[in-house]
C-alpha positions as CSV (number, residue, x, y, z in Angstrom):
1,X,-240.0,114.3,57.6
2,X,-243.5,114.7,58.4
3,X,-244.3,114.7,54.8
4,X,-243.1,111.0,54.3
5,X,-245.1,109.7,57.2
6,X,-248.5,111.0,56.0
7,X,-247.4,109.5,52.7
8,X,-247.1,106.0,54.2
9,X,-249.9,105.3,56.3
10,X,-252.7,103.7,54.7
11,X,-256.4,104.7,55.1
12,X,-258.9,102.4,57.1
13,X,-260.6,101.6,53.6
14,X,-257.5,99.6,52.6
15,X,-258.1,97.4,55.9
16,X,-261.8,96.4,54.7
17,X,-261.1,96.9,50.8
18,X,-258.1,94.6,50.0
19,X,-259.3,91.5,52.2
20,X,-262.9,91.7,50.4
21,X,-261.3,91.5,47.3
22,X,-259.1,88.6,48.3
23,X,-261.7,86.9,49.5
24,X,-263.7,87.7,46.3
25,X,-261.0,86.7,44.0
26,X,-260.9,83.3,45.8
27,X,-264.1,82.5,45.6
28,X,-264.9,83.1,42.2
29,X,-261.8,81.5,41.3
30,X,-263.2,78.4,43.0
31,X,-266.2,78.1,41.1
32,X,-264.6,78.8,37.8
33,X,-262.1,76.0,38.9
34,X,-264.8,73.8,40.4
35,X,-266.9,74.2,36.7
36,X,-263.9,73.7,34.2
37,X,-262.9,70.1,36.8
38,X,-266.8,69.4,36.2
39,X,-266.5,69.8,32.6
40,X,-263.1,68.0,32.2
41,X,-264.2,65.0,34.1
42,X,-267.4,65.1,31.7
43,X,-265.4,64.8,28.7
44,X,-262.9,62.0,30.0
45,X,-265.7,59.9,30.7
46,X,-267.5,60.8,27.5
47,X,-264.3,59.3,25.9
48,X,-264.2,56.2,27.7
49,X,-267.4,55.3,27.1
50,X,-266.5,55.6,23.1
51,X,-263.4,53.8,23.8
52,X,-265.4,50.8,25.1
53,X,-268.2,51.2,22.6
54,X,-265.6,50.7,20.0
55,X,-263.9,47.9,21.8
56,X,-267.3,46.2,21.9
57,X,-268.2,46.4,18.7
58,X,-264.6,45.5,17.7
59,X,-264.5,42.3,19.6
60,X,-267.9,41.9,18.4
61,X,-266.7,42.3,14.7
62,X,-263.6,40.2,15.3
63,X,-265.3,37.2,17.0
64,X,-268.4,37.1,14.0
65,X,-265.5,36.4,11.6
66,X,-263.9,34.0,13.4
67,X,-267.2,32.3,13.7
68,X,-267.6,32.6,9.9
69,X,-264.3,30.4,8.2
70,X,-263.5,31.7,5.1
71,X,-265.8,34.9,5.2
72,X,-263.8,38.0,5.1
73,X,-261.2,36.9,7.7
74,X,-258.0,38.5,8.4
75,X,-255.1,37.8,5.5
76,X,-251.9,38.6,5.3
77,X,-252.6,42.6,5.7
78,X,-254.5,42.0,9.0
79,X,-256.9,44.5,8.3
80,X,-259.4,41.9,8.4
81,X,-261.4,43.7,5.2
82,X,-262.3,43.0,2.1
83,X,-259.5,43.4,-0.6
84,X,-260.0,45.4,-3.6
């Protein structure tokens, strides 16, 4: 009976060591998490800003043909190019 008592108490390291590591583990998962939301947010506003870049020049595109009558406008295939 003795025996399983000395078995189940814990040293005073595990009182200093397992919180440090907790708190470890939480912060450097923070700024891992903190970097990768940097990154992600980066590359969604990257691809906005192409998304409107394209819309501009497309409306741009559109709106010099339609300035242009009968100069490459948009037929029946609504592609709005050239047929070949």
């Amino acid at each position: 009976m003795i025996a399983a008592l000395a078995l189940g108490v814990p040293s005073s390291a595990h009182f200093i060591f397992i919180p440090v590591v907790l708190i470890l583990g939480v912060v450097v998962g923070f700024i891992m998490g903190s970097k990768a939301t940097r990154d992600a947010y980066a590359l969604e506003e990257k691809k906005a800003a192409e998304r409107l870049e394209r819309a501009a020049k497309r409306a741009a595109r559109h709106a010099a043909e339609g300035s242009q009558p009968g100069v490459g406008g948009s037929g029946a295939g609504g592609s709005g190019g050239a047929a070949t």
